[in-house]
C-alpha positions, -999 to 999 in steps of 0.1 A, spaced: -413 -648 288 -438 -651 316 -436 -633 344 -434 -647 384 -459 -639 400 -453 -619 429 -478 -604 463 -469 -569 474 -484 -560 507 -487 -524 509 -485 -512 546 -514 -487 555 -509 -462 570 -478 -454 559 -455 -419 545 -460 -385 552 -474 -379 587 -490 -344 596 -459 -330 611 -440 -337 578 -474 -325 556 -473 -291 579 -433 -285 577 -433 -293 539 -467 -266 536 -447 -241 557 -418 -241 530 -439 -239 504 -460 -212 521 -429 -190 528 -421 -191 494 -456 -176 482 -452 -147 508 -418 -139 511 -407 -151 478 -372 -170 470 -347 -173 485 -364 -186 523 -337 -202 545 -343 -237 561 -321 -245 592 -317 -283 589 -334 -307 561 -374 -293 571 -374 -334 565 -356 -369 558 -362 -369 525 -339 -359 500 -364 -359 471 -384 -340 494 -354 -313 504 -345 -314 466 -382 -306 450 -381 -274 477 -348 -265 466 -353 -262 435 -385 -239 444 -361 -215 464 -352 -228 493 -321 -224 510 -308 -255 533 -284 -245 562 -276 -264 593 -272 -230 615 -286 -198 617 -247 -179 613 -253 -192 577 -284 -171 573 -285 -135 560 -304 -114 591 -331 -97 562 -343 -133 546 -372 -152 565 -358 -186 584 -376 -215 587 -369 -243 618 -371 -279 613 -402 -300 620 -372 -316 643 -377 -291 663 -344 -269 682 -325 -258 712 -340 -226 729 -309 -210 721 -315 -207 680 -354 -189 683 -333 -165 709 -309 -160 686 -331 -151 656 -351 -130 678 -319 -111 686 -310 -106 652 -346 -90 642 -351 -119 619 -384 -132 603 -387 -170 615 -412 -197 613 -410 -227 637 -420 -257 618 -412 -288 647 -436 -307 646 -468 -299 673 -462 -335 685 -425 -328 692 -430 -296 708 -456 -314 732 -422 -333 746 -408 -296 748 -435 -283 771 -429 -317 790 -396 -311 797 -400 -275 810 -429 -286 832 -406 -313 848 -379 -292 851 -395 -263 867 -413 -287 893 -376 -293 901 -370 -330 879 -339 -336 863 -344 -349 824 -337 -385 813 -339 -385 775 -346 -421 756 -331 -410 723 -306 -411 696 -271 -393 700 -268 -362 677 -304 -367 659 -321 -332 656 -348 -340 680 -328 -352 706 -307 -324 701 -335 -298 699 -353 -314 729 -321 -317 752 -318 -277 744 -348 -270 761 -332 -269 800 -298 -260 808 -267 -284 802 -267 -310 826 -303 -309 832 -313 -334 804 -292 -368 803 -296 -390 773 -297 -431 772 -298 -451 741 -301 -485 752 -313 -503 783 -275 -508 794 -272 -473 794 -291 -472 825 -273 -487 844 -249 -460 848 -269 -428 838 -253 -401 861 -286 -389 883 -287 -360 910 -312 -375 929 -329 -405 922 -359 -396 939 -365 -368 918 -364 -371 881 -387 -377 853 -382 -390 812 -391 -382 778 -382 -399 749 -379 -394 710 -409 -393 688 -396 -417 665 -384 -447 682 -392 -482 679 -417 -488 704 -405 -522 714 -374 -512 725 -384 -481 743 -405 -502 768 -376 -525 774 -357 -490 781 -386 -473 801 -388 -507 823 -357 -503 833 -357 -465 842 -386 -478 865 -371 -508 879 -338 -486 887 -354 -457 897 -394 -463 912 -405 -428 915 -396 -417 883 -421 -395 862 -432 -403 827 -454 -385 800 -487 -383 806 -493 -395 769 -469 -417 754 -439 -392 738 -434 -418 708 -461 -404 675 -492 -418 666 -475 -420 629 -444 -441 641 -466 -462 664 -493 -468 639 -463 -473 605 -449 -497 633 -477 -517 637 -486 -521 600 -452 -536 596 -460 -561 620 -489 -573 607 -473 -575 575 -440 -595 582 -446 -626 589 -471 -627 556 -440 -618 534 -401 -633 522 -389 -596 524 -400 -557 534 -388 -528 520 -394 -496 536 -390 -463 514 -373 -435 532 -341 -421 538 -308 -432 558 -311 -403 581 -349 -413 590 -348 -424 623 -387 -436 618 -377 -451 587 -347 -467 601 -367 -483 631 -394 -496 606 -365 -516 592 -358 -532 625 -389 -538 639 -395 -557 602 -366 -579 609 -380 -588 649 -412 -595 638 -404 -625 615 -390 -609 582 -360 -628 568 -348 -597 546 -355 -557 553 -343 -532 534 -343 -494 533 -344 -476 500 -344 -445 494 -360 -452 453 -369 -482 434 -328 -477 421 -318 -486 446 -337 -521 454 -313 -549 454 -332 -575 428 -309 -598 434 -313 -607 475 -348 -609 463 -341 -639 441 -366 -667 443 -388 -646 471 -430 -644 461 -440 -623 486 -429 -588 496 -441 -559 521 -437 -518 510 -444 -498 537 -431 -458 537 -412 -436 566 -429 -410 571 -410 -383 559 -413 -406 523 -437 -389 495 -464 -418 484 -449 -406 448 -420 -428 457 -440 -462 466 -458 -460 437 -416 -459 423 -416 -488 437 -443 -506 426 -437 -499 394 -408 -511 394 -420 -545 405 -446 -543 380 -419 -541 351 -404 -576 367 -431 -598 381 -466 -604 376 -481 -585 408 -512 -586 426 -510 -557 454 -530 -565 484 -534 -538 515 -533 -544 550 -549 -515 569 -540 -516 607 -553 -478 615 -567 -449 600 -553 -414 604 -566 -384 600 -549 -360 620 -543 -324 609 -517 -298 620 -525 -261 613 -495 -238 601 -483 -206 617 -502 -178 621 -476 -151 605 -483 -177 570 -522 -179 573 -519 -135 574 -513 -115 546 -479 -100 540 
């Protein structure tokens, strides 16, 4: 039986970013020095073929530190956390390693500066997500106030409206973040921003690949996982930018063959907490169905690098 022939666009860049290269490395470096069992506060990414293949190398996954023993290393999320959980660690004499991601902890700093110049926080973020949680726990209660959506600022609680400044997520969509940010400024005139945009490189640049690859295609699928904010925004901003069908999957099971009935054209692109192991899933399955021709549409280059901790790069 012949095969239809079918074009795959594969996004570039797309998957791992440094921050999720360096937080999977720091696991992996743990391991070598400290030996199993290291504890991991949080998923050290959205992955769970990712959380799984450390797993099964020793790691321990935890969501708070009262579930870690005080005499086995702990290792932070590349989400980042609340100043409270380092201070805690420190308090119980344990061995830690902060993996949030250098990017992330630039939105940290950000924060404190603000605040200590006197600024009360507005946060563009996502309710209960790790980061936002992690970056909101950087000031005292109160001090940081969270919108999700441009209606939200409308009735954002301020102190002083003259005197407060905003950060936002890493992974947001950066569409909808300048809607948000324009309204921030049109309701409040003097507020401060980041001196560099606070949304990634990675999620800006896996962003833009989509876009240049949706209107080509009959469907997108992005590989990553449901908890992925990045992911989960390269989904939407497939569907605004002309797509008639985006998907998230976390494996090639999980593709839905038959919503892509009839379609000849179809974008990949990758979160980037999402191993490149699993596109090439992907891929391969397509291969098995449809006579393929894979073309690649590069919108950026990366080549960014993170170094790991000190206390890994030392001997034991």
């Amino acid at each position: 039986m012949t095969k239809q022939p079918l074009t795959l666009y594969l996004a570039a860049p797309r998957g791992f970013c440094a921050g999720v290269d360096r937080a999977i490395k720091i696991v992996e470096m743990a391991l070598e020095k400290w030996g199993a069992p290291v504890y991991v506060r949080h998923e050290i990414v959205h992955n769970k073929f990712v959380v799984d293949g450390l797993r099964d190398k020793g790691a321990v996954f935890v969501e708070e530190l009262n579930d870690c023993p005080d005499d086995r290393p702990v290792i932070f999320s590349a989400h980042g956390v609340a100043k409270s959980v380092p201070a805690e660690a420190t308090r119980r004499n344990m061995v830690y390693v902060d993996a949030t991601c250098p990017l992330v902890s630039k939105v940290h700093v950000e924060a404190q500066r603000h605040s200590e110049a006197g600024l009360q926080m507005i946060m563009i973020g996502h309710k209960g997500h790790p980061e936002t949680i992690g970056t909101m726990g950087q000031l005292p209660d109160g001090e940081v106030l969270l919108v999700e959506t441009v209606s939200d600022v409308a009735t954002v609680p301020v102190r002083d409206a003259d005197n407060i400044a905003y950060v936002t997520q890493t992974t947001l969509s950066v569409d909808d973040t300048k809607d948000i940010v324009a309204a921030l400024q049109a309701r409040f005139p003097k507020i401060v921003g980041p001196h560099k945009e606070d949304i990634c490189y990675a999620t800006t640049n896996r962003q833009e690949a989509v876009k240049a690859i949706a209107p080509k295609v009959g469907a997108m699928l992005v590989v990553g996982a449901p908890n992925s904010s990045n992911s989960r925004r390269l989904v939407e901003v497939g569907s605004k930018a002309g797509c008639n069908y985006a998907q998230l999957v976390m494996r090639a099971e999980n593709i839905d063959w038959r919503a892509l009935d009839g379609v000849t054209s179809v974008g990949i692109t990758a979160g980037a907490s999402a191993p490149e192991l699993l596109v090439n899933e992907v891929i391969e399955a397509f291969c098995t169905r449809f006579d393929v021709t894979v073309e690649t549409v590069e919108t950026a280059v990366e080549n960014v690098e993170f170094k790991v901790p000190r206390i890994l790069r030392v001997p034991a």
